[in-house]
C-alpha positions, 0 to 999 in steps of 0.5 A: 058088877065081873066087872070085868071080862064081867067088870059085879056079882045075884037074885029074886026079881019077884021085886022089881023095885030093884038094886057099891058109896062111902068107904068104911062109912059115908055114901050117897042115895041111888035111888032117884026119879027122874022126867022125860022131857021131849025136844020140839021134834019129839025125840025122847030126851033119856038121861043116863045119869037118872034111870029110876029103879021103877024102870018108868022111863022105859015106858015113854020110849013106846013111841019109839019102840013102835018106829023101829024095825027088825028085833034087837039080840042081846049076847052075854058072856057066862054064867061063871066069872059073875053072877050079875048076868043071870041075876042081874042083866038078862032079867033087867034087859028083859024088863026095860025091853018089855016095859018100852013095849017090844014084844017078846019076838022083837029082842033075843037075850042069849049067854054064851056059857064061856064058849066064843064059838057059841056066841058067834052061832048066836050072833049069826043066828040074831042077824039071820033072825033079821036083827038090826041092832047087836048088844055085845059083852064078849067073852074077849075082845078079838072074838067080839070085835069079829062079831061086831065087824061081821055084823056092822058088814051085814047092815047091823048096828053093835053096842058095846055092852058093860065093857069095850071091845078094843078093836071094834067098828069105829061107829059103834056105842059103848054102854057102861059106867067109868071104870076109872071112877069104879077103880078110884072108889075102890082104892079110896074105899081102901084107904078109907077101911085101911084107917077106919079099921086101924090097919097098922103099917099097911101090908096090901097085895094088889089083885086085879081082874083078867089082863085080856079085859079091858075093863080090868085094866081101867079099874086097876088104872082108878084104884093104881092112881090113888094107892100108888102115891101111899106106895111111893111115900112109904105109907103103905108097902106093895107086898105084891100083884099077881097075874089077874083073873076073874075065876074066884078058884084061881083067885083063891089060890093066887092068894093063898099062894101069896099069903103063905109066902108073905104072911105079913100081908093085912089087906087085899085090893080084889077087884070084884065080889067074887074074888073078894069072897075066895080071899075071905074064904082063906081069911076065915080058914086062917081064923082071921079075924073080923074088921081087921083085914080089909078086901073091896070089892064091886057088883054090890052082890048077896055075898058080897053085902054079907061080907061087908056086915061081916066084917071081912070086906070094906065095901062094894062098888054098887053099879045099880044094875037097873041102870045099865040094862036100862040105857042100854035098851034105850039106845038099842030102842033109837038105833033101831028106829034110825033115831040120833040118841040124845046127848043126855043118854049118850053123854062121854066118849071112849078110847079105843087105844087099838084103833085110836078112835073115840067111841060114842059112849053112855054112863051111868053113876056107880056109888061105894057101899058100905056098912053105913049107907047100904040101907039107904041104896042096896036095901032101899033099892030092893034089887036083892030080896032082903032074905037072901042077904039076912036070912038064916044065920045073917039075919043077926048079923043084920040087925046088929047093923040096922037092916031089918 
């Protein structure tokens, strides 16, 4: 949801009814239902923007599934800068993967644990395994673009998975969401709590995630664009940036660093959840109190939800993990059948600044989250088991804020 180099954050699957939209209040509804239609040559016509949390339109691309040859390997970075790919990504992949109708040979999901050198022998691996098609979430972008090359050489079609790989084949896909637009909802989120929560002569420190993460910088690109404006007309004061990371350790420390330094500060842009819970870690060990110091963040996690009813961050960029793992498996099912994916599921495209190209890309609709509409998304979504957000000491908590 590391939104990061992983964007987001994660989580009882038992439920795979599944699971950041308004700032201090206000949002849309996620979840929705949405019908195949077919055009006259049969291809199944996906739309990534209505990828319903059942994973029912899964189950129309059988056909296709049927088609393709050669298994479909997944690489995912770690387990460490967010929890979304355990709890999130892997198990949903496996489901839109399954439910589409490939048996359990037929895809490779594989975590790399922080290790480039593992995800290259994973790599190796699927293509000796006979894969014809690579999703890639690199732990940065010269290791992946070098496994995507490999691999494209080999006969192997890659997908960019949750974020780009800057230097990549020109001819690949890319699946994710609008980082800018995550960035912008993150940033008006802010102003939003900044006034809902009577913040008075606005004192931000502006974090962001890894400056080797592409994703980070599109994010910081979306959340940059709303608050500079505050920052040049004197409404605000940019006390200052820090170097980005998406190790909430160092985030910890980075902020802590800062607020003793600079004890004036009352809200942190935090690009992620994670972050956000190490910023509020310090917060509390300063008795700061609820509701009056602003953080953001996204990937809509257990943590992240309690801060939000707690009072110590404004909202989370709630990316419907459903969704993602779904179009991703979707264009990974028409690349492996020879199939040209349909403008509904392929819907954008992407800059790819290092090679000045454009890539082929498919997004899918983040929503901010908030106190005031996570019954209708998160919850009504029920990608987290509500006991894992208001169990035990939270359970209060939540019903003081009507979940139940």
């Amino acid at each position: 949801m590391r939104s990061a180099w992983r964007g987001l954050a994660i989580v009882g699957l038992a439920s795979m009814a599944i699971l950041v939209v308004a700032a201090c209040g206000g949002g849309s509804k996620s979840s929705s239902s949405t019908t195949t239609t077919t055009e006259s040559s049969g291809t199944p016509q996906i739309d990534a923007a209505n990828l319903p949390v059942d994973f029912s339109e899964m189950a129309k691309l059988k056909g296709l599934a049927s088609e393709g040859k050669g298994m479909i390997g997944v690489l995912l970075p770690d387990t460490t800068t967010s929890a979304r790919y355990v709890q999130y990504d892997a198990p949903f992949l496996k489901k839109a993967f399954t439910t589409a109708g490939l048996s359990s040979d037929q895809f490779k999901i594989d975590n790399a644990h922080g290790s480039t050198s593992t995800m290259q022998q994973q790599a190796e691996a699927d293509i000796t395994a006979g894969a014809s098609v690579l999703l890639i979430d690199p732990l940065d972008p010269g290791s992946g673009a070098a496994i995507e090359s490999k691999a494209e050489a080999q006969g192997v079609k890659v997908i960019d998975y949750d974020r780009l790989v800057l230097g990549g084949p020109k001819d690949r896909y890319y699946v994710s969401f609008n980082n800018v637009e995550v960035g912008q909802l993150i940033g008006k989120g802010m102003v939003d709590c900044i006034d809902a929560w009577k913040v008075s002569k606005p004192q931000l420190l502006v974090m962001s995630g890894a400056a080797t993460d592409n994703n980070a910088k599109l994010f910081a690109q979306g959340y940059n664009g709303v608050l500079n404006p505050k920052f040049s007309a004197g409404t605000y004061v940019k006390v200052g940036a820090p170097p980005g990371t998406w190790d909430p350790p160092t985030a910890a420390t980075e902020f802590e660093q800062q607020f003793t330094a600079h004890p004036n500060i009352n809200a942190v842009v935090t690009p992620n959840d994670d972050n956000a819970n190490a910023v509020i870690s310090v917060l509390l060990k300063n008795k700061v109190k609820a509701d009056t110091f602003p953080t953001t963040g996204q990937d809509a996690s257990p943590s992240g939800l309690q801060n939000i009813l707690k009072g110590y961050q404004c909202g989370t960029v709630y990316k419907l993990p459903y969704a993602e793992p779904q179009a991703a498996a979707a264009l990974a099912l028409f690349l492996r059948a020879g199939k040209t994916p349909p403008s509904s599921l392929v819907n954008s495209t992407t800059r790819d600044t290092t090679i000045n190209a454009d890539i082929k890309s498919v997004y899918t609709k983040p929503v901010w989250v908030t106190k005031t509409n996570m019954a209708d998304t998160v919850i009504k979504d029920n990608v987290i088991p509500i006991n894992q957000i208001c169990g035990g000491k939270m359970a209060q908590v939540c019903k003081d804020n009507g979940i139940q």
